[in-house]
C-alpha positions as CSV (number, residue, x, y, z in Angstrom):
1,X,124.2,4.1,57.8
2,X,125.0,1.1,56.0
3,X,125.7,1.6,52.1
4,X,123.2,-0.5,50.4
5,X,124.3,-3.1,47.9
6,X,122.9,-5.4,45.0
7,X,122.7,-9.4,45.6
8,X,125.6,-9.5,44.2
9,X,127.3,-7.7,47.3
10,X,128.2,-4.2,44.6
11,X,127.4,-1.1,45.8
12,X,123.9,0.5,44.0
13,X,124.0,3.3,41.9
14,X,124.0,6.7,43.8
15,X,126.0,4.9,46.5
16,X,129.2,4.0,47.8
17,X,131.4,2.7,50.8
18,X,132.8,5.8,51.1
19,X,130.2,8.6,51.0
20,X,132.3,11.2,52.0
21,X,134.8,10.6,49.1
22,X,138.1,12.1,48.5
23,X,138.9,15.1,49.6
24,X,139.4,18.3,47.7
25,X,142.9,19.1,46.7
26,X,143.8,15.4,47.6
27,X,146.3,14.3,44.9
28,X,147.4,11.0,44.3
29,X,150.7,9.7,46.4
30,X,152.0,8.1,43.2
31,X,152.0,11.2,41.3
32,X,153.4,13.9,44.2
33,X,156.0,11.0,44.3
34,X,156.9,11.4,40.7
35,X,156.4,15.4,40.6
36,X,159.1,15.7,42.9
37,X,161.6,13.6,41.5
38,X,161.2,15.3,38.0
39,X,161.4,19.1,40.4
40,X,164.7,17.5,41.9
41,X,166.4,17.0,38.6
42,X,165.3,19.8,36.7
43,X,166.9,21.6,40.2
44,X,169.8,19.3,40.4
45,X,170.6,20.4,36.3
46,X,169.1,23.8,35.7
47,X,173.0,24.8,34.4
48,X,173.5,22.4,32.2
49,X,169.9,22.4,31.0
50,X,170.3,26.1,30.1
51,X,174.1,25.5,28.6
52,X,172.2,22.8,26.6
53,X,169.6,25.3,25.4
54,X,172.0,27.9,24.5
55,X,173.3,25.3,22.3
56,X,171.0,24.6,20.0
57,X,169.9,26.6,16.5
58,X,167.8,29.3,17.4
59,X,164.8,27.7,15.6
60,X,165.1,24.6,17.8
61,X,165.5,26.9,21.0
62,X,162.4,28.7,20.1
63,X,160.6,25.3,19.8
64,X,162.2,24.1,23.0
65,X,160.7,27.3,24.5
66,X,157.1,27.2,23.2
67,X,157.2,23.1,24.5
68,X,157.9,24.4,27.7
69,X,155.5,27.2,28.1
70,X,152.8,24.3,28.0
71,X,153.8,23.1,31.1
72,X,154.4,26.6,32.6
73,X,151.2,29.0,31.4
74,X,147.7,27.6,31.9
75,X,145.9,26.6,28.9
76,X,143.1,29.7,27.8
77,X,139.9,27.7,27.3
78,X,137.9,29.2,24.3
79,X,134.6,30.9,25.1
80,X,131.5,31.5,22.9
81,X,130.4,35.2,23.4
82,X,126.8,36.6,21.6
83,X,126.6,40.0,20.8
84,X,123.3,41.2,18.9
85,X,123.7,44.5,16.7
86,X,120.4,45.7,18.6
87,X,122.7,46.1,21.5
88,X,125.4,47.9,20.1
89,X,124.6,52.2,20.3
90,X,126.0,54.4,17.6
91,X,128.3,57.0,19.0
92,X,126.9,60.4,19.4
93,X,128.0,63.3,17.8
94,X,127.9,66.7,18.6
95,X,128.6,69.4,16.9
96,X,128.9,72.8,18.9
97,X,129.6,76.2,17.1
């Protein structure tokens, strides 16, 4: 099947010359590229990048650390949650002799 375009040879809305798309989990080459470079020389210098940490005041460490948990822990998205009092059951007592 052809993909169907305007007179002005673009590709209609809802269409496309590649229907299938990119796949899922396909990254882009550019960035892999640039992912592992930055893996080789954190690697390469983990000893010195540590030695360097130690270095510093331990109010600048601590910032050091809580800048690099943003690349190491997933961000927590916020959630909206609705409770109604209606729901909510008083405890029962009771009271045996």
């Amino acid at each position: 099947m052809k993909a169907k375009r305007d007179k002005t040879g673009k590709f209609k809305p809802g269409t496309s010359g590649n229907p299938k798309g990119r796949p899922k989990g396909a990254g882009n080459k550019e960035v892999q590229i640039l992912r592992d470079k930055v893996k080789d020389l954190l690697d390469d210098n983990f000893d010195t990048i540590v030695d360097d940490l130690n270095a510093l005041e331990p109010k600048d460490r601590v910032s050091a650390y809580i800048k690099m948990m943003d690349f190491a822990l997933p961000k927590l998205k916020s959630i909206e949650a609705k409770a109604s009092h209606e729901l909510i059951q008083p405890p029962t007592i009771i009271i045996s002799d």
